[in-house]
C-alpha positions in Angstrom: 118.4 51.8 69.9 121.4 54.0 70.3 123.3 55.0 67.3 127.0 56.9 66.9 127.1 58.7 64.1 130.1 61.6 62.8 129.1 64.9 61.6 131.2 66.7 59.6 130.8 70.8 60.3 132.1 73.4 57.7 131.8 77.3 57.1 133.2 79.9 55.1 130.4 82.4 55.2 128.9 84.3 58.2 125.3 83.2 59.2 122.7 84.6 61.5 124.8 82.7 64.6 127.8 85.2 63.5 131.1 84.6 62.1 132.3 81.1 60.8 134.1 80.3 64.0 130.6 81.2 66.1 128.7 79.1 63.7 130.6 75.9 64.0 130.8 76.4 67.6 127.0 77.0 68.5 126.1 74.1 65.4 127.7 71.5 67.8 125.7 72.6 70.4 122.5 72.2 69.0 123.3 68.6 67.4 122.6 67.9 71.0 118.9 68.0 69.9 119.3 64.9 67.8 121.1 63.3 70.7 124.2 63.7 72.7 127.1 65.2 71.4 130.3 62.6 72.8 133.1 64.2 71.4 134.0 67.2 69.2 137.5 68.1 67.6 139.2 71.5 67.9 138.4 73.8 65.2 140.6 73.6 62.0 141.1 76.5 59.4 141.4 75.0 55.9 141.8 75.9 52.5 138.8 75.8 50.3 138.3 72.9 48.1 137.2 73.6 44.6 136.6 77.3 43.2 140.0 79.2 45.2 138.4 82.4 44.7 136.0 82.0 48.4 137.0 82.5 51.9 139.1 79.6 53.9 136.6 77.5 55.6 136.3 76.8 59.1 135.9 72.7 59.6 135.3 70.6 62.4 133.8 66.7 63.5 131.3 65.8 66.2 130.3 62.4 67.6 126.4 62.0 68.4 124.9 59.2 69.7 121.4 59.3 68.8 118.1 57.3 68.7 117.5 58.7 65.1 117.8 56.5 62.1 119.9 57.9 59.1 117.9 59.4 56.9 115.8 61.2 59.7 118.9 62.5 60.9 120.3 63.5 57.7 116.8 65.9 57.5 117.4 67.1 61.0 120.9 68.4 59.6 119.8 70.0 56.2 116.7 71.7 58.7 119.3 73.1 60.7 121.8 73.8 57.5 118.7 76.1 56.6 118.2 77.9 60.3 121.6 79.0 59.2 121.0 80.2 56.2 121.8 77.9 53.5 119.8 76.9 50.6 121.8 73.9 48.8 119.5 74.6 46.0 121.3 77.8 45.5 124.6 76.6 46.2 127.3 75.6 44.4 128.3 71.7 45.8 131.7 73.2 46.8 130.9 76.9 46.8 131.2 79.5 50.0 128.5 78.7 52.5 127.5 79.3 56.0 127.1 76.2 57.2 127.5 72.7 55.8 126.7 69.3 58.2 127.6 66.1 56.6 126.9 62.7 57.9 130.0 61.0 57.6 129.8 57.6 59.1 126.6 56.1 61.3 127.7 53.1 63.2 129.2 50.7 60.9 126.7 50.8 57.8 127.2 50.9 54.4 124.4 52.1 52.6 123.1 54.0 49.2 120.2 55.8 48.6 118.9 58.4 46.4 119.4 60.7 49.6 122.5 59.7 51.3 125.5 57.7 50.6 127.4 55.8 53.9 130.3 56.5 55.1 130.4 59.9 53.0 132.0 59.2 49.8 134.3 61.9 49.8 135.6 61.1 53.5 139.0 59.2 52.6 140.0 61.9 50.7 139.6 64.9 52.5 142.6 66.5 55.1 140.0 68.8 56.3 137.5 66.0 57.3 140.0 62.9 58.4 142.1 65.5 60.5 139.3 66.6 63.1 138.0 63.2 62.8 141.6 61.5 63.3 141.7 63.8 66.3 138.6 62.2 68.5 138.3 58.8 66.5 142.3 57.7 65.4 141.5 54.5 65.6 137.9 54.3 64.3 138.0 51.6 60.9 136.1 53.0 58.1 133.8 50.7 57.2 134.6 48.4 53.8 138.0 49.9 54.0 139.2 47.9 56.9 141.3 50.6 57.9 141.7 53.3 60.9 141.1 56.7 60.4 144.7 57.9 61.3 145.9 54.8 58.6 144.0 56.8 56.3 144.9 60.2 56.7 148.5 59.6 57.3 148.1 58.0 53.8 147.1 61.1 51.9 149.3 63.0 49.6 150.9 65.9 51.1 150.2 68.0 48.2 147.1 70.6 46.8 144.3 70.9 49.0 145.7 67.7 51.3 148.7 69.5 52.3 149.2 69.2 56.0 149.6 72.9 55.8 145.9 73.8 54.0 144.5 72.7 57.2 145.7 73.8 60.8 144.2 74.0 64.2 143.0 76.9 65.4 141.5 76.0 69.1 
């Protein structure tokens, strides 16, 4: 069974791929192991969330459609989070890194395990997420919020980290 799923992509630290912007770029090339990458946004430069004091992060979304279920596709992510060089063990949950994959949303479920939480709790919240998302899925509907990602991120404060000017296109 095909599944679509949204990968949220994020670095502020250079890994063994090279800067941030060569990470995030050669990251959403090998998703294509877990399945076909659809559609990707632009990348976005964005503020850091959490401790100022760390480099602006490089962001960006992908759309996969995939055979894999959820959780086995939430390893294959942490496996390649690791190929770059991270260790979550050792990092801070909102500390520099050099390279961060969330699953964001995976078809329309809702679920909650000691593992993973779906959609990603902290997706409605985020400018740096919902903008590169809004960008190749406007008018996907979250699930249990019944409403389109461009509803939501049109809805966010302009203010703090969620200013429309902490997070800006880059290519």
């Amino acid at each position: 069974m095909r599944h679509r799923a949204y990968i949220g992509l994020g670095a502020n630290l250079p890994s063994p791929a090279g800067s941030p912007e060569e990470t995030l770029r050669l990251a959403i090339e090998e998703l294509s192991a877990a399945g076909q990458v659809t559609a990707h946004s632009h990348l976005y430069r964005t503020e850091p969330v959490g401790p100022e004091s760390q480099p602006t992060f490089v962001n960006a979304v992908a759309q996969l459609e995939t055979e894999m279920e959820p959780e086995p596709l939430l390893e294959f992510l942490l496996a390649m989070e690791r190929r770059y060089g991270r260790d979550r063990s050792l990092d801070s949950s909102k500390g520099p890194r050099t390279l961060d994959l969330d699953l964001l949303l995976f078809d329309e479920l809702v679920l909650q395990t000691e593992k993973l939480t779906l959609p990603h709790p902290g997706l409605t919240e985020r400018r740096f997420v919902l903008a590169p998302l809004a960008e190749i899925a406007p008018e996907l509907r979250v699930p249990e919020l019944r409403a389109a990602v461009r509803e939501l991120l049109s809805a966010l404060p302009d203010k703090g980290s969620n200013r429309r000017a902490a997070v800006r296109r880059i290519e």
